[in-house]
C-alpha positions, 0 to 999 in steps of 0.5 A, spaced: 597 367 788 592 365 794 589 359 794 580 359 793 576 355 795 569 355 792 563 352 794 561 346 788 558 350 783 554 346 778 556 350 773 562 347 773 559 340 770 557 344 764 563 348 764 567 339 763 562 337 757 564 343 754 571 343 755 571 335 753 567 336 747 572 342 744 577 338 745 574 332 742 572 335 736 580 340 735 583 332 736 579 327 732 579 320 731 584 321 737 580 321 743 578 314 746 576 316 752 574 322 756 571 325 764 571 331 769 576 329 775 578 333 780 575 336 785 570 340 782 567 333 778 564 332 786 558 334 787 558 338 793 565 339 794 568 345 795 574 347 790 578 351 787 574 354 781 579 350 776 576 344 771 580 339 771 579 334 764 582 328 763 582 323 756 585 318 753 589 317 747 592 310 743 598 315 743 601 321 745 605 323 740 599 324 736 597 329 740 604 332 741 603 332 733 596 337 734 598 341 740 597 347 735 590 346 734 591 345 742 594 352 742 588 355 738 584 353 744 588 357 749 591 351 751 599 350 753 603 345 755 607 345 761 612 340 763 610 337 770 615 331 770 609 326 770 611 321 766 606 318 760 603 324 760 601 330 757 598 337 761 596 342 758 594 349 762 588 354 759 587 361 762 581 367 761 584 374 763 590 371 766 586 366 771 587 359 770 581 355 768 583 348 765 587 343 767 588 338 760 590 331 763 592 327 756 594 320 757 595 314 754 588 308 753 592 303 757 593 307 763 585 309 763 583 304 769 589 305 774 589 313 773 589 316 781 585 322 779 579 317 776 580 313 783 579 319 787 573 322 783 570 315 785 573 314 792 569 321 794 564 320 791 562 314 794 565 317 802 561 323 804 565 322 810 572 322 806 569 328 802 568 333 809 574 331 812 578 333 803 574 340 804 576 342 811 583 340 810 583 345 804 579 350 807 585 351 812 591 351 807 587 356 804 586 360 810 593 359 811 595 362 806 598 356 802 600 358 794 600 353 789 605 348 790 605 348 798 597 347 798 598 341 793 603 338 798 598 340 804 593 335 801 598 329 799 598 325 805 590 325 806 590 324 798 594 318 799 590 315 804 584 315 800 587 313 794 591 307 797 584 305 800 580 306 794 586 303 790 586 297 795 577 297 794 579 295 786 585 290 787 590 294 785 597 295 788 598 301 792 602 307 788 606 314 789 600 319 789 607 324 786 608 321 779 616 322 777 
């Protein structure tokens, strides 16, 4: 399936809250910590139109334990090989429309996603150069994983940045 690229929508902002408080409310008393990621968290930034959501939790394992109330959701989880982490996919008609990022409260700080967020957000500059970058993989016909790939080496060398911005080590922006 072709890649889209949309320009920032604002409904993609109301579409988290909303996603957060059903999955905080299906998860009680597990949920510490819970943020729109992604692209589509960037005002201005054009995305594909799928809301990337991530929380914190003590521990997985009680999540695991209530993935059926996940499921009631549309939720399902997809084995992404990232360790210390829980992902979970939800589609409407057939199309994907959340990414669910499940990890644990002590990994919070150091999360890549979060870090990017906050990088783009803060470097016009940065972002321009993310949107060109997508938009040509997409005009070039780029599916799924070869897009993905497309965007790391760009990826990398704002989280390295951003990591270094906070002190923090540099890191593989492939999880594994």
């Amino acid at each position: 399936m072709a890649i889209e690229i949309r320009d920032y929508d604002p409904a993609w902002a109301e579409a988290a809250a909303r996603v957060i408080g059903e999955v905080t409310a299906a998860l009680p008393g597990l949920v510490a910590v819970a943020e729109h990621i992604g692209s589509t968290s960037v005002p201005g930034l054009a995305a594909k139109p799928v809301i990337d959501v991530m929380v914190a939790t003590q521990e997985l394992g009680a999540v695991e334990e209530r993935e059926e109330t996940l499921a009631g959701l549309g939720y399902r989880r997809v084995d992404v090989g990232m360790p210390g982490r829980l992902f979970y996919r939800r589609t409407r008609a057939g199309e994907l429309v959340v990414h669910l990022h499940v990890v644990t409260v002590d990994s919070w700080d150091t999360r890549n996603e979060r870090i990017l967020r906050d990088h783009l957000l803060r470097h016009e500059g940065h972002r321009e150069e993310y949107v060109r970058l997508k938009r040509s993989l997409a005009a070039a016909g780029h599916e799924a994983d070869a897009y993905t790939r497309g965007k790391t080496e760009l990826i990398q060398r704002m989280v390295d940045a951003a990591r270094a911005e906070r002190g923090l080590p540099r890191v593989d922006v492939w999880e594994g």
